[in-house]
C-alpha positions as CSV (number, residue, x, y, z in Angstrom):
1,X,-2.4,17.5,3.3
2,X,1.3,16.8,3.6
3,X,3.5,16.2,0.3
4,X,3.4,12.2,-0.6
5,X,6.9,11.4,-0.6
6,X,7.9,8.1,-1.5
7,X,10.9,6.2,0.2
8,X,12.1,2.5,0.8
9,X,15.0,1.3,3.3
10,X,16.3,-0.5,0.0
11,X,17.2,2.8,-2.0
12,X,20.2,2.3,-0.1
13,X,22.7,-1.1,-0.8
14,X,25.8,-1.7,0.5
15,X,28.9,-0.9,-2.2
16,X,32.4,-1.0,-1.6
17,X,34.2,2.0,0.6
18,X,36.0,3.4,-1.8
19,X,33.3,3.4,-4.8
20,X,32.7,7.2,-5.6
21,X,28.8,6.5,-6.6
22,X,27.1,8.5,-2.9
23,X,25.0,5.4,-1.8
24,X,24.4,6.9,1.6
25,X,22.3,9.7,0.0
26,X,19.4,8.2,-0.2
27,X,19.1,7.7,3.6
28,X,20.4,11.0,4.3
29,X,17.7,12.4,2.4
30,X,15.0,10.8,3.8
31,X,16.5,11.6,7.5
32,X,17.2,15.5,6.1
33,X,13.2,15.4,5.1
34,X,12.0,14.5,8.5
35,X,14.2,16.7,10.4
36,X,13.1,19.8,8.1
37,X,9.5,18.4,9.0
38,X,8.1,17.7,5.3
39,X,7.7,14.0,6.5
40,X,6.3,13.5,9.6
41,X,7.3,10.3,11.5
42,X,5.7,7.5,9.8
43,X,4.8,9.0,7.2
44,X,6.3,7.8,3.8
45,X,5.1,6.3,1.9
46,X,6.6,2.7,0.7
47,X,6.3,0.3,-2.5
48,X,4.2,-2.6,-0.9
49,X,7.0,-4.7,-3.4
50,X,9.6,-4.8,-5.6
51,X,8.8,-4.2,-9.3
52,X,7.7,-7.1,-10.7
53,X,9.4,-8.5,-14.0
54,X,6.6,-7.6,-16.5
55,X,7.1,-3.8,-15.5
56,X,9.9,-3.6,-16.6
57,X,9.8,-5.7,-19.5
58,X,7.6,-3.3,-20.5
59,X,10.8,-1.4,-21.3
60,X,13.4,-3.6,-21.3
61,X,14.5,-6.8,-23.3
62,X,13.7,-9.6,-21.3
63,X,17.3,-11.2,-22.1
64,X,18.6,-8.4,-20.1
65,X,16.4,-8.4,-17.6
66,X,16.5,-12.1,-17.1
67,X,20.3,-11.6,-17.0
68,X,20.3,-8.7,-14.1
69,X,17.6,-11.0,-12.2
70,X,19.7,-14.0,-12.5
71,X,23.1,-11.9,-11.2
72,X,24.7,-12.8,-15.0
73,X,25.1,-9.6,-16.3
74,X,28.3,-9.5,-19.0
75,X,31.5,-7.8,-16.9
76,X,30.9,-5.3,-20.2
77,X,27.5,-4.4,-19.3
78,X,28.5,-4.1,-15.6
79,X,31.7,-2.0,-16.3
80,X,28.9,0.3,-17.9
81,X,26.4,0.3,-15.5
82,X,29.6,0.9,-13.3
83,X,27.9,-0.5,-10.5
84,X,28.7,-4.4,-9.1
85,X,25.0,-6.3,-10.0
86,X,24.7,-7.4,-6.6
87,X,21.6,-9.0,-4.9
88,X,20.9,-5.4,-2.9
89,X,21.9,-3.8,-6.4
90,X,19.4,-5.2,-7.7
91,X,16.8,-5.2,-5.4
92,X,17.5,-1.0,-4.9
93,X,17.0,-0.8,-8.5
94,X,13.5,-2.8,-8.7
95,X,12.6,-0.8,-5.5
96,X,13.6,2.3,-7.1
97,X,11.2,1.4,-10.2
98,X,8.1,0.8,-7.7
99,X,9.0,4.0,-5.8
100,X,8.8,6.1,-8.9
101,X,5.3,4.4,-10.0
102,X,4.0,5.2,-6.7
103,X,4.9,8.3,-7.3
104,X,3.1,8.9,-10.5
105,X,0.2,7.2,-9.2
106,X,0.3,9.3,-6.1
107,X,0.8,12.4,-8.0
108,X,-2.4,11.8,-10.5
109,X,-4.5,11.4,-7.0
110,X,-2.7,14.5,-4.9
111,X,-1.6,17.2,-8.0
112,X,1.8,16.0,-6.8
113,X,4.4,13.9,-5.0
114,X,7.9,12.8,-4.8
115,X,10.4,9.9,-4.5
116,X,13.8,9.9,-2.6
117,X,15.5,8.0,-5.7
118,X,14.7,7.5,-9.4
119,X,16.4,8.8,-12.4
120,X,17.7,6.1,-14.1
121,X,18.1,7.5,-17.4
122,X,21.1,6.4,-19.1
123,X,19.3,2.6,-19.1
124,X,18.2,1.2,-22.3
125,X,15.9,-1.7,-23.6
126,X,19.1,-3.9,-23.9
127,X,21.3,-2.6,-20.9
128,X,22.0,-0.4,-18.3
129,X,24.9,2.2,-17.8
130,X,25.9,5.2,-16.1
131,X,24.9,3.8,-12.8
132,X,21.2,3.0,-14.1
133,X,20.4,-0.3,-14.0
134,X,16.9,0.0,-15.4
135,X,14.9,3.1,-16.5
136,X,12.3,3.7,-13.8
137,X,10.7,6.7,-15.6
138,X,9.9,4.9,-18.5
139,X,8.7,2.1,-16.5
140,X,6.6,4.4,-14.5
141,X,5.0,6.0,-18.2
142,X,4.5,2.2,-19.6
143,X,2.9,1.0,-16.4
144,X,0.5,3.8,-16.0
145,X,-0.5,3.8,-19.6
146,X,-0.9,0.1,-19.5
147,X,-3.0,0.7,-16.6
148,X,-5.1,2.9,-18.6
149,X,-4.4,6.3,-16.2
150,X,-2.7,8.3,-18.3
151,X,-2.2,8.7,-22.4
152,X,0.6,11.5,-22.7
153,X,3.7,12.1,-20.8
154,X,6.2,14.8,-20.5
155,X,9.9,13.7,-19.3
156,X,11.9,17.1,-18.1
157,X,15.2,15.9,-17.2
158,X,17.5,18.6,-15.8
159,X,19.6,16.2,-14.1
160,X,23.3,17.5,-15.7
161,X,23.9,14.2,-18.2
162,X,21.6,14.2,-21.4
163,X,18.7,11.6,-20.9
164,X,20.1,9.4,-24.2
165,X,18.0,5.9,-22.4
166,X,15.0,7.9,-22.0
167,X,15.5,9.3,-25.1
168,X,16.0,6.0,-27.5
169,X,13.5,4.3,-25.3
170,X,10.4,6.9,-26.6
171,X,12.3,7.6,-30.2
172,X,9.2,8.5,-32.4
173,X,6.3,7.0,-29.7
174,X,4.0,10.6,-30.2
175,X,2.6,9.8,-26.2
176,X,5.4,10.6,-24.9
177,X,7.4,13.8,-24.9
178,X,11.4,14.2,-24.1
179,X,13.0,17.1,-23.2
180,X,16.7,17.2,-21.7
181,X,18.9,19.9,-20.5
182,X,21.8,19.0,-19.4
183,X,26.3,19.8,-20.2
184,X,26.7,19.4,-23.6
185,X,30.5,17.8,-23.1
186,X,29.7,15.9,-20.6
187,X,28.6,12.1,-20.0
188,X,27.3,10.4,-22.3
189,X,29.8,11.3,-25.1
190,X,27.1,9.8,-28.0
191,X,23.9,11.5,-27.4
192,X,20.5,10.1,-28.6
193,X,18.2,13.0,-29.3
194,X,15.2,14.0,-27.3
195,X,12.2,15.9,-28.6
196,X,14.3,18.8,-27.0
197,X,17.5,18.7,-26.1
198,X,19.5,22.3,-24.4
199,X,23.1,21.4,-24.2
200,X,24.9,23.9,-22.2
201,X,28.5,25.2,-22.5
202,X,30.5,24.6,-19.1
203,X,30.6,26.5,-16.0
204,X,26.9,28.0,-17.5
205,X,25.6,29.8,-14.0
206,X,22.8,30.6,-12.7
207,X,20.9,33.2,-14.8
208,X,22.1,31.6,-18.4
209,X,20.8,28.8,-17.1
210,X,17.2,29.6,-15.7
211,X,16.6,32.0,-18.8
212,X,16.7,29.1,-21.6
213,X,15.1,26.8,-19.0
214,X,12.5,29.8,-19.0
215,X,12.2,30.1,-23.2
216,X,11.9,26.2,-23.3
217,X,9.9,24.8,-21.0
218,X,6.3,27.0,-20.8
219,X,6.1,26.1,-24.6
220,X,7.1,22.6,-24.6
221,X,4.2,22.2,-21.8
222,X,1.9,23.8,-24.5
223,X,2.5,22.0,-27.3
224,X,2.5,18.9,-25.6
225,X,-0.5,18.7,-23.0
226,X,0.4,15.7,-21.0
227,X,-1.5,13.8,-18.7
228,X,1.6,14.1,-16.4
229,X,5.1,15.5,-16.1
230,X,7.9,13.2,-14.6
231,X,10.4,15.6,-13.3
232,X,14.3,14.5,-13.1
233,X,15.7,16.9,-10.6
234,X,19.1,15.9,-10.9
235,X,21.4,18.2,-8.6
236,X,24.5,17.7,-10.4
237,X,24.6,20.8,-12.5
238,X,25.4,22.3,-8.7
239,X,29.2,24.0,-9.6
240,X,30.8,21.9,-6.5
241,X,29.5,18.8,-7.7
242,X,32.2,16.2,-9.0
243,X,30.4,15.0,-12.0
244,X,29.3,18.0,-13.5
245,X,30.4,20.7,-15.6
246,X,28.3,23.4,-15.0
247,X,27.9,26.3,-12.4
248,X,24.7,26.4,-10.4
249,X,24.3,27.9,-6.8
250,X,22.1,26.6,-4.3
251,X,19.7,29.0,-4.8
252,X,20.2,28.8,-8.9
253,X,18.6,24.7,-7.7
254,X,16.4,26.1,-5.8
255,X,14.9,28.9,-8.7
256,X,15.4,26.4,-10.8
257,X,12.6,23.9,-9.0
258,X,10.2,26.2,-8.4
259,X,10.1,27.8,-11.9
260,X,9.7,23.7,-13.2
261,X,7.2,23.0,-10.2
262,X,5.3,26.3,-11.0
263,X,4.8,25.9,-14.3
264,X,3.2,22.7,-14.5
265,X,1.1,22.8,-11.3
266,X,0.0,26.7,-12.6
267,X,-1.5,24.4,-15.5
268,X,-2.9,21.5,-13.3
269,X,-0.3,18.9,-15.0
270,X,0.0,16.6,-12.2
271,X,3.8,16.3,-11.0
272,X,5.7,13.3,-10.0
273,X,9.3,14.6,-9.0
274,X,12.2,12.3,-8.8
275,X,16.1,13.0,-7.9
276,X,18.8,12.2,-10.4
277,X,22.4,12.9,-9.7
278,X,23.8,14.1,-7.6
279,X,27.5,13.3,-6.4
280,X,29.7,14.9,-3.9
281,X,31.7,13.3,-0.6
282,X,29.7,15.4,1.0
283,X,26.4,13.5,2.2
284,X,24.8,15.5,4.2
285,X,25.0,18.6,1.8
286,X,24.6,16.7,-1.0
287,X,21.0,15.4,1.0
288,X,20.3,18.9,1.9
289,X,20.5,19.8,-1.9
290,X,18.3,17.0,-2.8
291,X,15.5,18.3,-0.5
292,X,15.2,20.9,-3.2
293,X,12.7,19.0,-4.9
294,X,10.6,18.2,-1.6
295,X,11.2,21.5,-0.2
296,X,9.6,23.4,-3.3
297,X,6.7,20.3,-3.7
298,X,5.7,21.1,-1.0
299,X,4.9,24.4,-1.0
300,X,2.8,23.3,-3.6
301,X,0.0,20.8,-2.1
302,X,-3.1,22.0,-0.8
């Protein structure tokens, strides 16, 4: 059986030239995927639809949601979000929502599977920011519980920016864990505590890095035997990219996915793995680093 890998055509919207978020990735990863043969031709899987509106008002304030919907979003909200709320901005972001559902869904049926977006975690119930719109990991965890498939959820965000949306969306809900490791002086400035939060000094490489990932994580799995792990494999702690503060090589990504991948499969946690940040001018390396995630799932099905 080949890794389930969600992807839609709409992860990727048009923004302006010069805007420094890497749009293009999305497409370049799915083409990088299918050249390295982890997708065969065809074989993707796609949202049937965009997210409907009582998903994500499962999370979010319906004032806000009505507002990005409508195209009304406050110029203060936007400025945060630091995206224009376009019609294909928002119809990514929905996308992006049903992607990483699929992928949970796909991932309690297979052991595991993947999305080519996701990771909107600097969104909260009343706005977004930080280039997330909505939250599609918390959507994701409120749809399947609604759904009755899952009770308990575990959040592992190692994308470099501290998970503060995810964070204040599950403050003191027991079902659902939170753990983020991510540059302690980096965005966002206010941070909203997790269950577990590792913030890192800068320029922290390789070995600093996979040892406290190493003390933290086994335990946290432990003591909180979810029903599934939602994996934020942001690849922004990489030391060339632009947003980031921290030091890790390719391979330090690479460790660093298998160790996560390893330790919840070696428990039978089924595994829905989703990309984060990532952001470099570089697209096609910045694809290629992406394909971490898929890569190492991979390796993993069967």
């Amino acid at each position: 059986m080949a890794l389930p890998v969600v992807h839609h055509p709409a992860y990727t919207a048009v923004l302006p030239t010069e805007h420094r978020f890497p749009m293009r990735k999305f497409a370049a990863l799915a083409d990088t995927l299918l050249a390295e043969g982890i997708v065969a031709p065809g074989g993707f899987h796609e949202p049937a639809a965009p997210a409907p509106q009582a998903w994500i008002e499962l999370v979010h304030d319906r004032a806000y949601v009505d507002q990005v919907l409508a195209g009304e979003v406050p110029p203060a909200i936007e400025r945060e979000i630091g995206l224009p709320v376009t019609g294909a901005i928002v119809r990514r972001a929905l996308y992006a929502c049903a992607g990483t559902v699929l992928s949970g869904r796909l991932a309690l049926r297979h052991g595991i599977a993947s999305n080519t977006a996701g990771g909107g975690h600097h969104a909260r119930p009343e706005r977004g920011a930080g280039f997330c719109v909505f939250n599609d990991v918390a959507i994701a965890v409120r749809v399947l519980q609604s759904g009755g498939l899952i009770e308990r959820a575990l959040v592992v965000d190692l994308d470099v920016h501290q998970g503060d949306g995810t964070a204040a969306i599950f403050a003191g809900d027991p079902s659902v864990s939170t753990f983020s490791m991510h540059s302690e002086r980096n965005y966002p400035s206010r941070k909203v505590a997790s269950d577990l939060d590792i913030g890192l000094p800068d320029r922290t490489g390789d070995d600093a890095y996979l040892a406290a990932l190493a003390d933290a994580l086994p335990r946290l799995l432990d003591h909180a035997c979810p029903d599934i792990v939602f994996y934020n494999a942001g690849v922004d702690p990489h030391r060339n990219d632009r947003l980031g503060r921290l030091a890790l090589s390719d391979q330090g990504i690479e460790a660093r996915d298998l160790f996560v991948i390893d330790a919840v499969r070696r428990r039978s946690i089924p595994l829905a793995g989703i990309i984060g940040g990532g952001y470099s001018d570089d697209v096609a390396a910045l694809a290629r680093l992406h394909a971490s995630l898929h890569r190492t799932a991979a390796t993993f099905v069967g």
